[in-house]
N, C-alpha and C positions, 0 to 999 in steps of 0.2 A: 868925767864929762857926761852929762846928763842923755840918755838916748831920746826919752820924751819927757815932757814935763805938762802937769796938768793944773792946772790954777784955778778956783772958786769954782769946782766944776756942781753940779746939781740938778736932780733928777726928782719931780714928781711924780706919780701914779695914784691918780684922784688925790685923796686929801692925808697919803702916803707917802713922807720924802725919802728916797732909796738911798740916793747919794744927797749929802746936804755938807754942799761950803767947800769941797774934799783939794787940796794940794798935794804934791804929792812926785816924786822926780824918778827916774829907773834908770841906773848909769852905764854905760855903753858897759858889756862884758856881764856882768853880776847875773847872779841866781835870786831871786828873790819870793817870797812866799807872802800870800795874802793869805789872812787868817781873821775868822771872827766865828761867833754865833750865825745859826742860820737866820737868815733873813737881816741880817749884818749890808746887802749890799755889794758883794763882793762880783756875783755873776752879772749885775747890774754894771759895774763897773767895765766888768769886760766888753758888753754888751755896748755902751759909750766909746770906748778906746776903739771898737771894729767897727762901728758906725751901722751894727745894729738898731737899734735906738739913738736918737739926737737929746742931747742936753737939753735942759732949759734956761742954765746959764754957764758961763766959766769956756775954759778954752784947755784944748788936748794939743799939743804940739809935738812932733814925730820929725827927728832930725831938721827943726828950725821950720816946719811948716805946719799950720794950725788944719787938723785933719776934720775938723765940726764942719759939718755937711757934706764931706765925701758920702758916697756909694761904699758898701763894704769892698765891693772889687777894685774900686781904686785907694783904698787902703792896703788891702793886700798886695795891692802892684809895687804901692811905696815900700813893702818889706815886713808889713806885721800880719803873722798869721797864728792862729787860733785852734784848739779843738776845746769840744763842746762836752757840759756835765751827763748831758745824755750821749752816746754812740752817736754820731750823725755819718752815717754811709750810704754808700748804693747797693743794698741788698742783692739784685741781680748782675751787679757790675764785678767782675771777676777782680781780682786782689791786684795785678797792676793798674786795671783801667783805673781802679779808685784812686789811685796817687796818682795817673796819671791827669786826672780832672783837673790837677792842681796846676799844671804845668798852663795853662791857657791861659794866665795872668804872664806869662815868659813869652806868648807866641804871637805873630803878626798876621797868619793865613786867615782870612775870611771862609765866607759858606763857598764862595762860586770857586776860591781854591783848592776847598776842600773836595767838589765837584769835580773840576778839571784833573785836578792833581797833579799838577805841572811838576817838574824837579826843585823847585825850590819847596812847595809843601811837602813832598816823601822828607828829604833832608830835614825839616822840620821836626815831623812824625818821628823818623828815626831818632833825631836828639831830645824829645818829649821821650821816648819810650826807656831811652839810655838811662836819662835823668830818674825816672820813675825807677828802675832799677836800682839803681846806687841807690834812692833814698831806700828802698828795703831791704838792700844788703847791708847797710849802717846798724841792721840789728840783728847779722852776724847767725851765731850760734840760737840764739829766738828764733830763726826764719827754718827752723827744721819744721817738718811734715806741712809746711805752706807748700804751693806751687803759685805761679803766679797767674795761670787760669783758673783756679780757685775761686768761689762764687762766694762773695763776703759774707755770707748770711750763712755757711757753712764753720765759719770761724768759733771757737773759743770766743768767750767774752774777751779774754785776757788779748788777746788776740787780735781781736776787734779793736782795742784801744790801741794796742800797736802801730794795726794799719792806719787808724787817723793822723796820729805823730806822724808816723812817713808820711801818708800826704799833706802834710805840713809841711814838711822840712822840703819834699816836691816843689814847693813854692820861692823854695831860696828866700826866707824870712831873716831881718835882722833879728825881727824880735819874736820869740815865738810865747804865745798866754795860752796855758795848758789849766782846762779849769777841774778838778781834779779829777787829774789823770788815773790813780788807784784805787779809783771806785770799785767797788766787785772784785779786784784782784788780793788776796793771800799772801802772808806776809812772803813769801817766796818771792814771790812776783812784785812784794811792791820791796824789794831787796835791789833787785834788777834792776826796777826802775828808775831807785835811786844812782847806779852806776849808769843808765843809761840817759840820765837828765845832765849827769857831769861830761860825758862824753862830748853829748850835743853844742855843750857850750864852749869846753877843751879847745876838741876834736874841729869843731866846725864856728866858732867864734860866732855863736846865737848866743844873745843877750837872751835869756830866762825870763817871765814870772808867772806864777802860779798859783792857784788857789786849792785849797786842801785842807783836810780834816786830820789825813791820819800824821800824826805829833809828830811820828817815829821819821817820816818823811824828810820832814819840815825840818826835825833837827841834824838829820843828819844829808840834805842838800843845800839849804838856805845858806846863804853869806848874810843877809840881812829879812827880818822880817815886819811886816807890816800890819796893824790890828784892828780893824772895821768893826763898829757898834753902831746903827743905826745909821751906816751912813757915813761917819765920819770917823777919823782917823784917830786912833783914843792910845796909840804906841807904837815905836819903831824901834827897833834896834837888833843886836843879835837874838839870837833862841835862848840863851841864859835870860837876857835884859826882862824881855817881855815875859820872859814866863813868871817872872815873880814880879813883875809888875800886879799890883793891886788893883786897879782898874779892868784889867787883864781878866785878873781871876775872877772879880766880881761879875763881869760881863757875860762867861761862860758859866759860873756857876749863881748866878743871879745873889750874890751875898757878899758883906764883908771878907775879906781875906781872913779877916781880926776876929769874925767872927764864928763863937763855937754850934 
């Protein structure tokens, strides 16, 4: 069962089409990897599906509801959340407040209750802060030398990406788009990550996709993958399919396959 599906979607940027025609389905449960050459389109993509940027044509639909012109916040409320190819954090915000940011798409208290502070917003508070918790002990044996007053800007890179995952997963996502995740991080780390993307999905029944470079990744998370060239969708299938796909190869290496 398809979790969203997206139809003749397309995107220009002056006289540059990022996304051009693109179809394309992501099924409730699956891991999926987005893959191409840079400038392929792929961050573009994501940037569409969270309502970052709006289409110029085509339709994104997200459990039977077409999400083209949401607000990113009321995408995220519907269940799809996101981290970004750069770090995006609160440098002065200490290590739970940052996932706890996530939790305000889950809450109902306004400013003047936040002011008051009546017992229905402490209770609130208290279940935002619980939540924020569990999402950073989800990474276990990782969470050594964090504390959760910890000032993000003190973190490890590797680190730093962690905590955006958690505040992700803070958000209670069906679907969560990790655009890649193991940037800067050593194959150690990007070892982890690969048991820590199955978990997620396992463990906590978040439908996956992804966008990434490193191979080693890609073949050893993906159930299915997906292959962007200018835009458009040039291959699907598993990690064997695609990689010896011709098109494939020529895309990344700008040549025939066939050719010496």
């Amino acid at each position: 069962m398809a979790l969203f599906e997206i139809r003749e979607l397309s995107k220009d940027f002056g006289g540059v089409r990022a996304v051009d025609g693109l179809d394309l389905d992501v099924e409730d449960g699956e891991i999926l990897c987005v893959i191409g050459p840079n400038g392929a389109g792929k961050t573009t993509l994501f940037n569409l599906v969270t309502g970052m940027i709006q289409p110029d044509h085509g339709s994104i639909v997200f459990t039977g509801q077409n999400v083209v012109g949401l607000r990113p916040s009321q995408i995220l409320e519907l269940g799809v959340a996101r981290t970004f190819q750069n770090v995006r954090l609160f440098p002065e915000m200490s290590v739970l407040e940052n996932v706890m940011v996530a939790r305000h798409c889950r809450t109902r208290s306004g400013m003047l209750k936040a002011v008051l502070r009546p017992p229905s917003f402490r209770r609130e508070e208290a279940e935002t802060r619980q939540r924020a918790e569990q999402a950073l002990a989800f990474f276990g044996s990782r969470l050594v030398g964090w504390r959760f007053d910890t000032p993000a800007r003190s973190l490890s890179y590797a680190n730093r990406r962690r905590l955006e995952i958690a505040r992700a997963l803070a958000s209670e996502p069906r679907l969560l788009l990790l655009d890649e995740p193991t940037a800067g991080m050593n194959p150690r780390e990007t070892t982890e990550l690969i048991g820590l993307i199955r978990r997620i999905r396992d463990e906590l029944g978040i439908t996956i996709a992804l966008i990434e470079h490193d191979m080693r990744l890609v073949k050893g998370v993906s159930e299915r993958v997906l292959v962007l060239d200018y835009g458009q969708l040039i291959a699907a299938g598993g990690y064997d399919e695609v990689a010896s796909n011709d098109r494939v190869i020529e895309a990344y290496l700008g040549r025939k396959a066939s050719a010496t």
